[in-house]
CHARMM-style PDB file with segment names, atoms N, HN, CA, C and O in Angstrom:
ATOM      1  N   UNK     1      -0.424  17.202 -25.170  1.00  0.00      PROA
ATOM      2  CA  UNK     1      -0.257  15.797 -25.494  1.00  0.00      PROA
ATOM      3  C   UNK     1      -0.059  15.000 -24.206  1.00  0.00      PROA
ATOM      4  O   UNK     1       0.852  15.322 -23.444  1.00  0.00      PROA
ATOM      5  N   UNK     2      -0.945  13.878 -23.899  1.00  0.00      PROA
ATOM      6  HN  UNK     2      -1.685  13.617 -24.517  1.00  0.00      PROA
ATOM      7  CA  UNK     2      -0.061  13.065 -22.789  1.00  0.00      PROA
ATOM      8  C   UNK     2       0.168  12.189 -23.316  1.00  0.00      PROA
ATOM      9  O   UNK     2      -0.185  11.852 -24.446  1.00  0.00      PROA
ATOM     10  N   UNK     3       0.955  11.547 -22.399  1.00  0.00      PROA
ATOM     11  HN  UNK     3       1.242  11.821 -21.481  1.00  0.00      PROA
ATOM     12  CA  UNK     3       1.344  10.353 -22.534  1.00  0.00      PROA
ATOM     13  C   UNK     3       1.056   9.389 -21.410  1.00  0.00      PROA
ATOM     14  O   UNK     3       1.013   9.562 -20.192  1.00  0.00      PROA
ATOM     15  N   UNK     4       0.864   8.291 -22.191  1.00  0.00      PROA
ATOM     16  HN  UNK     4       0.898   8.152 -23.181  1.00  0.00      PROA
ATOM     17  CA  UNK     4      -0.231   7.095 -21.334  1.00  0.00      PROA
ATOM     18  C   UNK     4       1.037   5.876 -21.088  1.00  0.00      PROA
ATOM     19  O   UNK     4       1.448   5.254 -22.068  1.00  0.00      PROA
ATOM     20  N   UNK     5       1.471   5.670 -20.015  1.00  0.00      PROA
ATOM     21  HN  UNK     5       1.137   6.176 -19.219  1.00  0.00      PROA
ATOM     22  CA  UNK     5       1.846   4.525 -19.323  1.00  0.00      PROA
ATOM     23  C   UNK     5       1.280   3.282 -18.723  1.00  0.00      PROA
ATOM     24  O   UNK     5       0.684   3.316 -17.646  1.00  0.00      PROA
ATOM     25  N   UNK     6       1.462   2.160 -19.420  1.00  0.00      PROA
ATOM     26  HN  UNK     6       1.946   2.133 -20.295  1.00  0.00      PROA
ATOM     27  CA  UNK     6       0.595   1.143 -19.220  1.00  0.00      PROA
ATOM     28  C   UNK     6       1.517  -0.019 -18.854  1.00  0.00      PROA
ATOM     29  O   UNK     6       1.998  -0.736 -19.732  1.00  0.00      PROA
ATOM     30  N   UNK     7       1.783  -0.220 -17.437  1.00  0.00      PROA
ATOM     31  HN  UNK     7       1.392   0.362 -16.724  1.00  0.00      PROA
ATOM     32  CA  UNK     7       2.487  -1.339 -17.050  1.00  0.00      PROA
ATOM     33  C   UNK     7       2.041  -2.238 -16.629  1.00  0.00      PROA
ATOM     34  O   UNK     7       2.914  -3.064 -16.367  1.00  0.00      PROA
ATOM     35  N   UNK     8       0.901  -2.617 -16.357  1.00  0.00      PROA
ATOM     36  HN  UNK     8       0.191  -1.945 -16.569  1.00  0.00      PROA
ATOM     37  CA  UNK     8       0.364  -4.120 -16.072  1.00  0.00      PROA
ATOM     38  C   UNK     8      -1.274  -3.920 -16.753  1.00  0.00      PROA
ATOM     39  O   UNK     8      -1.878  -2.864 -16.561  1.00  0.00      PROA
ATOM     40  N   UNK     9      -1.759  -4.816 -17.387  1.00  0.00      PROA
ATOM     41  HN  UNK     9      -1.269  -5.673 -17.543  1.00  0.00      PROA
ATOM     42  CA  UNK     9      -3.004  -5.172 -18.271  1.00  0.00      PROA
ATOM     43  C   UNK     9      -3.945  -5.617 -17.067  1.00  0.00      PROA
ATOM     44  O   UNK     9      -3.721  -6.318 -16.080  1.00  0.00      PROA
ATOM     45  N   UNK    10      -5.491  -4.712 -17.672  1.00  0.00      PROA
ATOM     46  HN  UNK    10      -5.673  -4.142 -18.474  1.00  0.00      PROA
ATOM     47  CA  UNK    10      -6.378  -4.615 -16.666  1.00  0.00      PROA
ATOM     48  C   UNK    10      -6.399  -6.543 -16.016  1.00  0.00      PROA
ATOM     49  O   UNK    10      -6.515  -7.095 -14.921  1.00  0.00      PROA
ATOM     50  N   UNK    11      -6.239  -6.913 -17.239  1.00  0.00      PROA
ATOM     51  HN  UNK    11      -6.144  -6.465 -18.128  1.00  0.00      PROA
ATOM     52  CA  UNK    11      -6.515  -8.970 -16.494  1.00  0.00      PROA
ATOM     53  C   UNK    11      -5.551  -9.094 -15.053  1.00  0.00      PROA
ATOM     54  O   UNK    11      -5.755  -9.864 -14.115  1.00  0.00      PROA
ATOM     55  N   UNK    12      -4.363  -8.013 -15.202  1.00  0.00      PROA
ATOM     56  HN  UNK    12      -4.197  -7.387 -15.964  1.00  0.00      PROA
ATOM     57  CA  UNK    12      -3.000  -8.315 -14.471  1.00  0.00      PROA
ATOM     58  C   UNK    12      -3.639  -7.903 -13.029  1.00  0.00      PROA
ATOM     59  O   UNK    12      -3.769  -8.655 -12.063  1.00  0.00      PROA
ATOM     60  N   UNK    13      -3.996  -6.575 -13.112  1.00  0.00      PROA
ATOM     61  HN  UNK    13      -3.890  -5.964 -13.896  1.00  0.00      PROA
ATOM     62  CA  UNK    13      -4.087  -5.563 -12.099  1.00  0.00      PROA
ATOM     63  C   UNK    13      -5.697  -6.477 -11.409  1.00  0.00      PROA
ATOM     64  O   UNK    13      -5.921  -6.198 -10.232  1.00  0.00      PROA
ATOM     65  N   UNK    14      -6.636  -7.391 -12.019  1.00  0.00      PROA
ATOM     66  HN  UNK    14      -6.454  -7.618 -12.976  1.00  0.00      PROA
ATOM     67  CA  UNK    14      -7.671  -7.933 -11.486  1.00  0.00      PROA
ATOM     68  C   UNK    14      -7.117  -9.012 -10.785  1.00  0.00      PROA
ATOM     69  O   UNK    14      -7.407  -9.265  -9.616  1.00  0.00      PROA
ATOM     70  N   UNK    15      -6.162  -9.790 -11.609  1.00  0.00      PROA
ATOM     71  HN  UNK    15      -5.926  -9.585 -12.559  1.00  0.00      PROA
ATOM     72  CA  UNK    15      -5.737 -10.743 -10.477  1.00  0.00      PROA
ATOM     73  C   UNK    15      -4.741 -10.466  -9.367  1.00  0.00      PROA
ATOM     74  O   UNK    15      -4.756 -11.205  -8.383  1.00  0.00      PROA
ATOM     75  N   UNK    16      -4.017  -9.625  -9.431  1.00  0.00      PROA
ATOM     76  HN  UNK    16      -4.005  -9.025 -10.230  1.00  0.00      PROA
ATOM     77  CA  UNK    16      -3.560  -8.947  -8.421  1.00  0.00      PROA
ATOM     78  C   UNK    16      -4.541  -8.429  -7.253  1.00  0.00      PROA
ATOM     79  O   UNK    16      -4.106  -8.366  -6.103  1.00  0.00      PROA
ATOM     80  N   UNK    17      -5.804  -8.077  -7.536  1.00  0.00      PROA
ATOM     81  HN  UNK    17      -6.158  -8.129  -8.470  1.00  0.00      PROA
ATOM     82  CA  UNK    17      -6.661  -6.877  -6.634  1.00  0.00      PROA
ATOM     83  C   UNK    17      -7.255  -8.519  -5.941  1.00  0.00      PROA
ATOM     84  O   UNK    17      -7.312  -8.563  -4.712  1.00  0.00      PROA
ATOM     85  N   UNK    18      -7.642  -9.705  -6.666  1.00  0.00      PROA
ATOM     86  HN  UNK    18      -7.596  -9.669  -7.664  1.00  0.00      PROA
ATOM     87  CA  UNK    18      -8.756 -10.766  -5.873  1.00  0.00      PROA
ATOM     88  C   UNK    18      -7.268 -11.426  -5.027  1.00  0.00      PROA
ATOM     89  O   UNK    18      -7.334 -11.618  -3.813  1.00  0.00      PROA
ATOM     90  N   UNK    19      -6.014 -11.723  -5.770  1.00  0.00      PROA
ATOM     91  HN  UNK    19      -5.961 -11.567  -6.756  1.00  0.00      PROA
ATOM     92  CA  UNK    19      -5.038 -12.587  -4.767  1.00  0.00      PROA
ATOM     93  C   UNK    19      -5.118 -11.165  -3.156  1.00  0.00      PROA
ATOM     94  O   UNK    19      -5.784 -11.154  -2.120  1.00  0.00      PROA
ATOM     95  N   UNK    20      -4.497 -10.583  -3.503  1.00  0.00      PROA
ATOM     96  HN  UNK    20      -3.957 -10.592  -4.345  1.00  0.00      PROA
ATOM     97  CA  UNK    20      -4.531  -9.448  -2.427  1.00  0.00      PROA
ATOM     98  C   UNK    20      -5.515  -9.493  -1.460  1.00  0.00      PROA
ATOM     99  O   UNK    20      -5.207  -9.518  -0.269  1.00  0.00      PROA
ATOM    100  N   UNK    21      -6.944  -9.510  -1.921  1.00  0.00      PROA
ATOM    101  HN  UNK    21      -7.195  -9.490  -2.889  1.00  0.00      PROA
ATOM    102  CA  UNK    21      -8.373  -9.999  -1.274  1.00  0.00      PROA
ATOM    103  C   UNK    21      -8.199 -11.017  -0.370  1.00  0.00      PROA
ATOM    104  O   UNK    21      -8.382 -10.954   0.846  1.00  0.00      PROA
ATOM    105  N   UNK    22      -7.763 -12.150  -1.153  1.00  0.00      PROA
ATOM    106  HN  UNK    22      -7.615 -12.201  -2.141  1.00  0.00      PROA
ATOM    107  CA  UNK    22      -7.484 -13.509  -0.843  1.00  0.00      PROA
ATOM    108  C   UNK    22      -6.665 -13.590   0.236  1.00  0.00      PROA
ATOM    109  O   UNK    22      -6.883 -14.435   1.104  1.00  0.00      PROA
ATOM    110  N   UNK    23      -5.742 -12.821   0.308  1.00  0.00      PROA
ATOM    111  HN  UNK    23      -5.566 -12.135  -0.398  1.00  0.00      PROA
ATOM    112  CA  UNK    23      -4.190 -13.027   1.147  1.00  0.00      PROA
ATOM    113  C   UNK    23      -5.060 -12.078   2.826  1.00  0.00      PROA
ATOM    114  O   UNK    23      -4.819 -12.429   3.981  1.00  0.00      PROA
ATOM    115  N   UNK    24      -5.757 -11.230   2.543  1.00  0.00      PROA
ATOM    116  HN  UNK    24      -5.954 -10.945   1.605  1.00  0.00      PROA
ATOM    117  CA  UNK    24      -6.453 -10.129   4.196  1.00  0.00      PROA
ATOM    118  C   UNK    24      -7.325 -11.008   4.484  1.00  0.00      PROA
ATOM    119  O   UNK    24      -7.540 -10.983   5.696  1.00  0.00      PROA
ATOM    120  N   UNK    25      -8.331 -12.282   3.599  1.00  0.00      PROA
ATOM    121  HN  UNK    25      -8.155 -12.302   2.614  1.00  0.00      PROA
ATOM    122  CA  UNK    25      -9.271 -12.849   3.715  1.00  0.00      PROA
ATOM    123  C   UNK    25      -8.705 -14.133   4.609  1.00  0.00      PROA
ATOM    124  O   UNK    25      -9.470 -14.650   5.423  1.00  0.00      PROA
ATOM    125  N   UNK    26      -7.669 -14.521   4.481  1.00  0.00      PROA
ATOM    126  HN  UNK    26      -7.048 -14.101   3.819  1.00  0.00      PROA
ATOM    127  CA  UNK    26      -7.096 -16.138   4.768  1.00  0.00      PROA
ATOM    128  C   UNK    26      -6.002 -15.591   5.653  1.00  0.00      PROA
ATOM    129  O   UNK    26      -5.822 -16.298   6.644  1.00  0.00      PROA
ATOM    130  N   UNK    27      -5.287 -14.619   5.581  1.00  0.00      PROA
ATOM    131  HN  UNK    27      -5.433 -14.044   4.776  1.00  0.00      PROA
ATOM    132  CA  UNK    27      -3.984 -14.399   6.787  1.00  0.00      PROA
ATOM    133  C   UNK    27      -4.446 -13.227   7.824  1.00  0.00      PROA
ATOM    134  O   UNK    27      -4.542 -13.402   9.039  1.00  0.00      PROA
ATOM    135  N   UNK    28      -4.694 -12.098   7.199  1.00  0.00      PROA
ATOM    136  HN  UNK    28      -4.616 -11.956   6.212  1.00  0.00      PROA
ATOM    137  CA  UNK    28      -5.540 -10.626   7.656  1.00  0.00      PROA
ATOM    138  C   UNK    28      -4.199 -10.128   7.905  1.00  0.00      PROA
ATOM    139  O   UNK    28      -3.139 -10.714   7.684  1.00  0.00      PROA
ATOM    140  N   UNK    29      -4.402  -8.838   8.450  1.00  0.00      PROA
ATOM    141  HN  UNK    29      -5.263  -8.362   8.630  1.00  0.00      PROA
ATOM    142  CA  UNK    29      -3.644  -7.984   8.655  1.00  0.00      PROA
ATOM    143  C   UNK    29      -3.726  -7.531   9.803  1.00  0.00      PROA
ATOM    144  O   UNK    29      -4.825  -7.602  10.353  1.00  0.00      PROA
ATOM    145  N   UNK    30      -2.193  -6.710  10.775  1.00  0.00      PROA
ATOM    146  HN  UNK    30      -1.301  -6.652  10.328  1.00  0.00      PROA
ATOM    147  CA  UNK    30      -2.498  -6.503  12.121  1.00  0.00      PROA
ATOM    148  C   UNK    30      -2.037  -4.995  12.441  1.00  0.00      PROA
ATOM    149  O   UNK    30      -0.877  -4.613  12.285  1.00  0.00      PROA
ATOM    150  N   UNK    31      -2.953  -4.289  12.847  1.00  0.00      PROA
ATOM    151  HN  UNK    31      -3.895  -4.599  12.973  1.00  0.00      PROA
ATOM    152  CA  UNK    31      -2.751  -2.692  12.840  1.00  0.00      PROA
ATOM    153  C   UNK    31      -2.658  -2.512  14.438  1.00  0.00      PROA
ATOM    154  O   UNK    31      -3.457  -2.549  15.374  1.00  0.00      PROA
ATOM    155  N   UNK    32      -1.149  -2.276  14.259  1.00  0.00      PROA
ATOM    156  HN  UNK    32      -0.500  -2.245  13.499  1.00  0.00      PROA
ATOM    157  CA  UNK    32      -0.791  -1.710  16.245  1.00  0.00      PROA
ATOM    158  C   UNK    32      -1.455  -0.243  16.459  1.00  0.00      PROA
ATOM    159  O   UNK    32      -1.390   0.595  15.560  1.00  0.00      PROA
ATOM    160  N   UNK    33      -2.076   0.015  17.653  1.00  0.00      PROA
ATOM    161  HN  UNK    33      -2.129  -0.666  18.384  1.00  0.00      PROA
ATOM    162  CA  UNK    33      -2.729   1.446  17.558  1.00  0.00      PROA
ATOM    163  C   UNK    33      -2.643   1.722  19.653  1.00  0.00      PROA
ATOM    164  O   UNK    33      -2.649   0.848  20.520  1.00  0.00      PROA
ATOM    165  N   UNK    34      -2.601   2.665  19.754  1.00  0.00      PROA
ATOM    166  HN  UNK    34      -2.596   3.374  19.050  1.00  0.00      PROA
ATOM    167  CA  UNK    34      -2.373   3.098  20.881  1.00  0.00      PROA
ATOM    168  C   UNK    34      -4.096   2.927  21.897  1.00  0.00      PROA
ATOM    169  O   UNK    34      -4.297   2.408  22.995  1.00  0.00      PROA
ATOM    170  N   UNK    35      -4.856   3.467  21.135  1.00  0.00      PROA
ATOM    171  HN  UNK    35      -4.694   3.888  20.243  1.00  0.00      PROA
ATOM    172  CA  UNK    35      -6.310   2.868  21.689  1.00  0.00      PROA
ATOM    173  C   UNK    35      -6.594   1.919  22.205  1.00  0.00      PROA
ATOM    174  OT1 UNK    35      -7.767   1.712  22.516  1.00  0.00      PROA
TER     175      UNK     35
END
C-alpha cells in the first residue's frame, strides 16, 4: 500500500517553478568558485 502525500497542487508548484524563473531571470544568482 502507499501512501500519497500531496502538499502543494500542481497550479501551486507551477507558479512557484515560473516566480522562481522570474526571480534568476530579473536578480540571477552568484556562484563563488575557485576557478
Amino acid at each position: 500500500m502507499k501512501t500519497l502525500l500531496q502538499v502543494l497542487s500542481d497550479d501551486e508548484k507551477d507558479q512557484i517553478h515560473e516566480r522562481t524563473l522570474n526571480i534568476l531571470a530579473n536578480t540571477g544568482v552568484r556562484v563563488d568558485t575557485s576557478k
